[in-house]
C-alpha positions in Angstrom: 0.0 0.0 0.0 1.4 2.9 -1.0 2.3 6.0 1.7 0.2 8.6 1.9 0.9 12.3 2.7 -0.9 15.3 3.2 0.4 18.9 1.7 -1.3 22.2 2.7 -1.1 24.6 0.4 -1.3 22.1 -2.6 -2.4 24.8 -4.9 0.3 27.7 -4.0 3.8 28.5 -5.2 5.6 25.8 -3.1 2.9 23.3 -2.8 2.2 22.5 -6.2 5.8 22.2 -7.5 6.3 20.1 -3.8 2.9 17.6 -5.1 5.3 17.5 -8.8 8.0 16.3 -7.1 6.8 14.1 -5.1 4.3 12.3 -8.3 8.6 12.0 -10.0 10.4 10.8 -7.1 8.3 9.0 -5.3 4.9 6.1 -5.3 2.9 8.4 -2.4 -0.7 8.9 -2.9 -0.9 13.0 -2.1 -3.7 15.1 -0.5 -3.4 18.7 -1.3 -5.5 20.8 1.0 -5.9 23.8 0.4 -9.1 27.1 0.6 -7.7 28.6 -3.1 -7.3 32.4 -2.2 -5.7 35.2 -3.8 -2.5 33.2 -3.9 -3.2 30.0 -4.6 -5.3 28.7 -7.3 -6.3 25.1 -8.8 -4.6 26.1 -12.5 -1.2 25.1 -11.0 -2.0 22.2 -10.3 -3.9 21.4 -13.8 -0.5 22.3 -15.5 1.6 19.8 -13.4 -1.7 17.0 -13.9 -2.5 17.3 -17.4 0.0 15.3 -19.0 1.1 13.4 -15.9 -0.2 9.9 -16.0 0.3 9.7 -12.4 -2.3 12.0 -11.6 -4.6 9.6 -10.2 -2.7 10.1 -7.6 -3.8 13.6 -6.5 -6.8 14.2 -4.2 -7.4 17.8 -3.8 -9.6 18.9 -0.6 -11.0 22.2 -0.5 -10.6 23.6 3.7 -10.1 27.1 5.0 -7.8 26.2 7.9 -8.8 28.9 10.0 -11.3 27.0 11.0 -11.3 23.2 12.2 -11.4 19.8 10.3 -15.0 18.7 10.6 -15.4 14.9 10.2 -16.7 15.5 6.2 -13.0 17.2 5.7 -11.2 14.4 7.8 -13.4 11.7 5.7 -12.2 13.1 2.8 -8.7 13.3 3.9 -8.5 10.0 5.0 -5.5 8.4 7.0 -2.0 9.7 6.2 1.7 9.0 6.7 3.0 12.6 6.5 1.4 15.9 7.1 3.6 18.9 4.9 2.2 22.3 6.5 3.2 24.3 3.7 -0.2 27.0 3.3 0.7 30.3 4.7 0.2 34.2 4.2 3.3 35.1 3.1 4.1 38.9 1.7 5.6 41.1 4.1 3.4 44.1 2.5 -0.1 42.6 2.9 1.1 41.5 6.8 1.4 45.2 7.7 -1.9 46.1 5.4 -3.7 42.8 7.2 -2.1 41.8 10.3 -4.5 40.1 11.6 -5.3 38.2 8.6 -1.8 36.7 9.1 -2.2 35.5 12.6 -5.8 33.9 12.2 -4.5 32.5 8.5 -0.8 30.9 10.1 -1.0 31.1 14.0 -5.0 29.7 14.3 -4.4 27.6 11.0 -1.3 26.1 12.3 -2.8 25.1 15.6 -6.1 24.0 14.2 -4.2 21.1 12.0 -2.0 20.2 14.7 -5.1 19.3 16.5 -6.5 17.6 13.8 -2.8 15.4 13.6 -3.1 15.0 17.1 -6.6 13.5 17.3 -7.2 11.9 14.1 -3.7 10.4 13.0 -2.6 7.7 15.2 0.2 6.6 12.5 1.7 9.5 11.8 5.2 9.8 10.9 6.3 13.0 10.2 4.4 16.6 10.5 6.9 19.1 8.6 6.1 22.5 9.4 7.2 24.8 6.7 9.1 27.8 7.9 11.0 31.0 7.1 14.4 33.0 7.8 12.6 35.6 8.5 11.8 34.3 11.8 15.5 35.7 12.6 15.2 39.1 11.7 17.6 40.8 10.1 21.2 39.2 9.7 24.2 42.0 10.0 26.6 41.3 7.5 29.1 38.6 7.8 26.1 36.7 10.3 24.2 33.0 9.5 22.1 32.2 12.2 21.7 28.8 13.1 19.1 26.6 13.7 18.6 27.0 17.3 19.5 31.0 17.5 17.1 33.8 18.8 14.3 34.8 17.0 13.8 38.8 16.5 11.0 38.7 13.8 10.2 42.3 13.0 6.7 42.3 10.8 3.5 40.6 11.5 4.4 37.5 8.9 7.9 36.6 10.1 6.2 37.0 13.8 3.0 34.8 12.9 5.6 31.9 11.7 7.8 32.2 15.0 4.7 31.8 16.5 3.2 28.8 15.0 7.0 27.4 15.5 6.7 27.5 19.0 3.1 25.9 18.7 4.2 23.6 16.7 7.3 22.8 19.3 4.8 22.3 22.2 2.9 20.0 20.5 6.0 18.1 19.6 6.6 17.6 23.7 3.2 17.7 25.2 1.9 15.5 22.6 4.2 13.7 21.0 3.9 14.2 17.7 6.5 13.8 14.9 7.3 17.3 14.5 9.9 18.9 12.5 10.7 22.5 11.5 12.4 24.2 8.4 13.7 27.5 7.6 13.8 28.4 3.6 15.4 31.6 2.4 13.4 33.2 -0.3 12.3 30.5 -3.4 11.7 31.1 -6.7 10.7 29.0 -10.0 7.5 28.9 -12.1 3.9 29.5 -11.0 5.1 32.3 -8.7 2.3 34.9 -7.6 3.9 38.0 -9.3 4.1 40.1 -5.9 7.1 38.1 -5.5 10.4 39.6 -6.2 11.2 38.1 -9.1 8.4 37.8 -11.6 7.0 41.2 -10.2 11.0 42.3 -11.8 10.4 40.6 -15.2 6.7 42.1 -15.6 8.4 46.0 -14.8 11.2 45.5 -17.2 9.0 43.8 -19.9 7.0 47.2 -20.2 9.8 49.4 -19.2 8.2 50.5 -15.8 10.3 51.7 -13.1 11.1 48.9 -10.2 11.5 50.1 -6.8 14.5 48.5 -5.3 14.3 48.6 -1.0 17.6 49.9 0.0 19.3 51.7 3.3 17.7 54.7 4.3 20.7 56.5 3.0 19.4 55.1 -0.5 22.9 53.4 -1.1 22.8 50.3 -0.8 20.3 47.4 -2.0 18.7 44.9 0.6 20.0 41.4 0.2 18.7 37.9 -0.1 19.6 34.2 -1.0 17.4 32.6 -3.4 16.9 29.1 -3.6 15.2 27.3 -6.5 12.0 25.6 -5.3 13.3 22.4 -7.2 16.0 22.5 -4.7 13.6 22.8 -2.2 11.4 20.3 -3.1 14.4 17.8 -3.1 15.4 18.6 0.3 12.3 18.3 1.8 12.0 14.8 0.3 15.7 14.1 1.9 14.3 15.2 4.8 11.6 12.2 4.7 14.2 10.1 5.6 16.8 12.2 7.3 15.1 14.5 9.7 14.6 13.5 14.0 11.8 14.4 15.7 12.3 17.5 17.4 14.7 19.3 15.5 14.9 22.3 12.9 16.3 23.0 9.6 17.6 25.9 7.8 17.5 25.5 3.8 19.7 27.6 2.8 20.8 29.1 -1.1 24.4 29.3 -2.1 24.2 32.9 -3.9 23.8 36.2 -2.0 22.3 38.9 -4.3 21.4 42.5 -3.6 18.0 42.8 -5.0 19.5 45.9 -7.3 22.1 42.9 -8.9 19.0 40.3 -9.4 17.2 42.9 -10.8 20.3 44.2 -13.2 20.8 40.2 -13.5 17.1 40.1 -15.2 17.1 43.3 -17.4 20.8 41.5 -19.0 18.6 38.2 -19.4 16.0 39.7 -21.3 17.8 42.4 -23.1 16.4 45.2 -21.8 17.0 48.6 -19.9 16.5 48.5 -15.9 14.7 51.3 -15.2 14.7 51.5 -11.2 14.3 54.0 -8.3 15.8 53.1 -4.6 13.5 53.8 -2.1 13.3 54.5 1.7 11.6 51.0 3.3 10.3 53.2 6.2 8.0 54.5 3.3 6.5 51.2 2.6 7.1 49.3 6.1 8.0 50.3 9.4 11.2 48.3 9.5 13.2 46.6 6.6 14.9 43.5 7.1 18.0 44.5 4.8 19.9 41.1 4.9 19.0 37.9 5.6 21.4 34.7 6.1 20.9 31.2 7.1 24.0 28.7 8.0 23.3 25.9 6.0 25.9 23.3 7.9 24.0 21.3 9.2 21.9 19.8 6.4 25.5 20.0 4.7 26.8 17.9 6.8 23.6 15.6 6.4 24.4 15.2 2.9 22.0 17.5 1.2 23.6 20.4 -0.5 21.3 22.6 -3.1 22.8 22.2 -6.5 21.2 24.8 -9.0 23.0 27.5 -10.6 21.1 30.7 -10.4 22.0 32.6 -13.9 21.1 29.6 -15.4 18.0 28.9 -13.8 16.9 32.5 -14.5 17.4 32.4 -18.6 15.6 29.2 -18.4 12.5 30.7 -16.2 12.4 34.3 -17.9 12.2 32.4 -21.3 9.2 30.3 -19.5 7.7 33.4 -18.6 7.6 34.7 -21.8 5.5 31.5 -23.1 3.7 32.0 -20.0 2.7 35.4 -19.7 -0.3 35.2 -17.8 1.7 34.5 -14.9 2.5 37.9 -14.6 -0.5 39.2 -14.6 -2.5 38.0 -11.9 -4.5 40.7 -9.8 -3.1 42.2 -6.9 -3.8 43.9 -4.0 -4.8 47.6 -5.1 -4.1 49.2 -1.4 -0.3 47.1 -1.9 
């Protein structure tokens, strides 16, 4: 009988490329749960299923999370080897617009399926809870915080995951559950909602609008980030599978360090075409910027897991998707963003 696991937030960025892995590398029937907001939506999933003759092997669930798994959801669901807690409000932006939104969506959602994993899943064998370096704060140059350092989150998203990470921990001791936690730097690939960093670049330099670039407040110098590939991803949280101990955390790191001005100069090369961009004061647009961000990555190094995508490579190959793929850049956004 094949293994069965459970992926929240089947139909968003990480989830559905997460389900595509899983349907190449392994025989697991997959549930993807999921309530299809503004950043998730069912068309990602169709892409990955149409010519997959696997697909069979997808049930999708429809479940806002916010509130708790009634027995027609848990029905549906079914029993399951893994839970992947993946669904999550995730733009910094909209967490200062909608704080609250963020709390109910990952601190109440969080706790509601650990409840449900507690109660209803006597066999399970590993709950991954799907995490951020943001939970950190800000990294001063020349700093990779490890696993176990202090948290500092400094918006209402990065504060919403440290939350639900402490949540999640409790649960692991009080209850017993399987519970592990990872920390990703920023991802990137196809499918991504185009408030994202990346495609929201290639959109502005397709029609020659200006970009705003966060910098210092002295408007020198470019935030920076790592940027891992979500097919790197995806591969490391399958090595995890196997890999991981109850209890412990992760940090998923990227092996490039950009400022967002070089990725963005990186894209207008790719494509051929002016960057046209203004660096802006972050106090404008949030209360605090996180102007670097840096995970040590050692000890899933040391583990044997190591992500192994180049990063100018990967780009040409996405931008040239995104030209075939246009729509992708056009998806509505928030108006008050």
């Amino acid at each position: 009988m094949n293994k069965r696991i459970l992926i929240t937030g089947g139909a968003g960025f990480v989830g559905h490329h997460l389900i595509d892995h899983l349907l190449k590398k392994t025989n697991f029937d997959i549930i993807s749960l999921d309530r299809l907001d503004h950043s998730g939506t069912l068309n990602r999933i169709w892409e990955i299923l149409r010519d997959n003759p696997e697909k069979d092997r997808v049930k999708i669930v429809w479940h806002d999370l916010k509130a708790q798994l009634n027995d027609f959801i848990i029905n549906k669901i079914g029993n399951v080897d893994y839970i992947f807690h993946i669904a999550a409000s995730s733009h910094v932006d909209r967490s200062i617009a909608y704080p609250i939104e963020f709390f109910l969506d990952n601190i109440i959602g969080t706790a509601n399926l650990l409840e449900y994993s507690r109660r209803y899943c006597p066999n399970l064998k590993m709950f991954l809870y799907f995490s951020t370096d943001e939970v950190f704060g800000p990294a001063p140059e020349g700093v990779f915080f490890k696993e176990g350092d202090r948290y500092a989150a400094k918006n209402p998203y990065s504060a919403s995951k440290a939350a639900a990470e402490e949540i999640c921990m409790t649960y692991c001791e009080t209850y017993n559950l399987p519970i592990i936690i990872t920390h990703a730097v920023n991802i990137y690939g196809k499918r991504q909602h185009p408030e994202k960093f990346i495609p929201l670049s290639v959109r502005k330099i397709l029609n020659d609008e200006i970009l705003e670039i966060h910098s210092n407040p002295q408007l020198t110098e470019a935030g920076r980030r790592y940027y891992l590939h979500v097919d790197d991803l995806a591969e490391a949280l399958l090595f995890l599978i196997d890999k991981a101990n109850v209890g412990e955390k992760y940090n998923l790191v990227a092996k490039e360090e950009l400022s967002n001005l070089e990725l963005a100069k990186m894209i207008s090369e790719i494509l051929g075409k002016k960057l046209k961009y203004m660096m802006i004061d972050p106090k404008k647009t949030r209360p605090y910027l996180d102007f670097r961000y840096a995970l040590d990555g050692n000890k899933m190094k040391e583990m044997g897991w190591e992500p192994k995508i180049k990063m100018r490579g990967a780009l040409e190959e996405l931008i040239e998707w995104f030209k075939v793929n246009e729509e992708w850049l056009h998806l509505k956004q928030d108006r008050n963003l």
